[in-house]
MARMARRO-164780 format. One record per residue (C-alpha): x, y, z; residue number from 0. Coordinates in nm, 3 decimals. Layout:
// residues N
        X        Y        Z   nr
        X        Y        Z  NUM
...
***
This chain:
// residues 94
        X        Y        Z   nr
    0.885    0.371    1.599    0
    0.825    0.394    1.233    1
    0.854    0.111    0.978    2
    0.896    0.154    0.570    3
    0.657   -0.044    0.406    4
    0.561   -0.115    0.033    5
    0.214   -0.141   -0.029    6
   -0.008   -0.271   -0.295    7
   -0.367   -0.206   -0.323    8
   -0.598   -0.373   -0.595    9
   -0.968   -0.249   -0.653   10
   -1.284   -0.283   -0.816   11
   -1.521    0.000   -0.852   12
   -1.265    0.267   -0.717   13
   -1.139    0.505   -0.992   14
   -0.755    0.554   -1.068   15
   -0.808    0.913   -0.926   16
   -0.996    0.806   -0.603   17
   -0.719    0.555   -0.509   18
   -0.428    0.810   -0.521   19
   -0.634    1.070   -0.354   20
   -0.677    0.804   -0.098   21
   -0.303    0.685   -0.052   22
   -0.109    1.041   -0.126   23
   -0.320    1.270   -0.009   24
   -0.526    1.183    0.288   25
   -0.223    0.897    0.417   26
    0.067    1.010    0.249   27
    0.183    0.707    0.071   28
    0.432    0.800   -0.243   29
    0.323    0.596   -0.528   30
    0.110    0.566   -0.876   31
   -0.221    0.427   -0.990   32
   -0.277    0.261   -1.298   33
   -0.572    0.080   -1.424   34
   -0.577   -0.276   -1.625   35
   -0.903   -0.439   -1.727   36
   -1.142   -0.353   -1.443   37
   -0.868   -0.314   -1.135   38
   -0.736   -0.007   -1.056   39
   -0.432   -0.065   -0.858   40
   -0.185    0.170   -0.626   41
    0.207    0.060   -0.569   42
    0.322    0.298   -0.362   43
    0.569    0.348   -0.046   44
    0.554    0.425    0.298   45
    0.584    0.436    0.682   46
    0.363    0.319    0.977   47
    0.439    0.519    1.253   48
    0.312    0.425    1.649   49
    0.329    0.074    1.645   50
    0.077    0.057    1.374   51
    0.030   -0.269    1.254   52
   -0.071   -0.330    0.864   53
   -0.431   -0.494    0.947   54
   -0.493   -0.113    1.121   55
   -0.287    0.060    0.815   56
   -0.542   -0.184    0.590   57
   -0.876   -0.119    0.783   58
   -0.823    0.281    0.741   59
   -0.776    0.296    0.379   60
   -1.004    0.037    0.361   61
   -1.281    0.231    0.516   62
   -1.149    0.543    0.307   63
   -1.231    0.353   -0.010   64
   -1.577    0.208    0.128   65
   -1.672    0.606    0.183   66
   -1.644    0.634   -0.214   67
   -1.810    0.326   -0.309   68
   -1.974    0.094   -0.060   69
   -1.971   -0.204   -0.306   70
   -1.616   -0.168   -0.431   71
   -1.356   -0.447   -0.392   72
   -0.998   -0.360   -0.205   73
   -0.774   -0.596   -0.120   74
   -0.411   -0.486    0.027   75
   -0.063   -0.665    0.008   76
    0.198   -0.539    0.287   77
    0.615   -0.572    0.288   78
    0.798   -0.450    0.547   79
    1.120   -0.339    0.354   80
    1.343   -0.284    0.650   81
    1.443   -0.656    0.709   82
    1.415   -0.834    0.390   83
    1.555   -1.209    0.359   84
    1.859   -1.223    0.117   85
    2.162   -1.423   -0.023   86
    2.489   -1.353   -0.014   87
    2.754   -1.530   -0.290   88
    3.093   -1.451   -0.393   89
    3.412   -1.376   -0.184   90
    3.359   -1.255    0.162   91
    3.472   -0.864    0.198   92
    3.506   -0.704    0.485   93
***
């Protein structure tokens, strides 16, 4: 089972070039990395495949990251985008 996820990764001490290298290339997340001040950040889309949970999904690029720098600073924010809460309003169509 697979789920689509958007993730968001925030660093310190990580370079805009590492962090995409990270999430495209060695896990396959689509996204971009831009820099402001001293984060470098990565919004980017994706699946977790086998059950994966987004602590494990976390911990791997985590440790990915650590490899570069041992003192940088990630932090990860997870949505599953496959059963988002919503409104409805207007006239009901069927």
């Amino acid at each position: 089972m697979s789920r689509f996820y958007r993730m968001f990764i925030i660093t310190i001490g990580i370079t805009e070039e590492q962090l995409q290298e990270v999430c495209f290339k060695k896990f396959g997340w689509e996204g971009e990395a831009s820099t402001w001040k001293s984060e470098v950040m990565f919004d980017g889309e994706g699946y977790l495949y086998g059950g994966m949970s987004e602590e494990e999904a976390h911990q791997q690029i985590y440790d990915a990251l650590k490899k570069i720098n041992p003192e940088a600073k990630i932090q990860s924010n997870w949505t599953c985008m496959e059963d988002l809460p919503y409104q409805e309003y207007g006239d009901a169509i069927n």
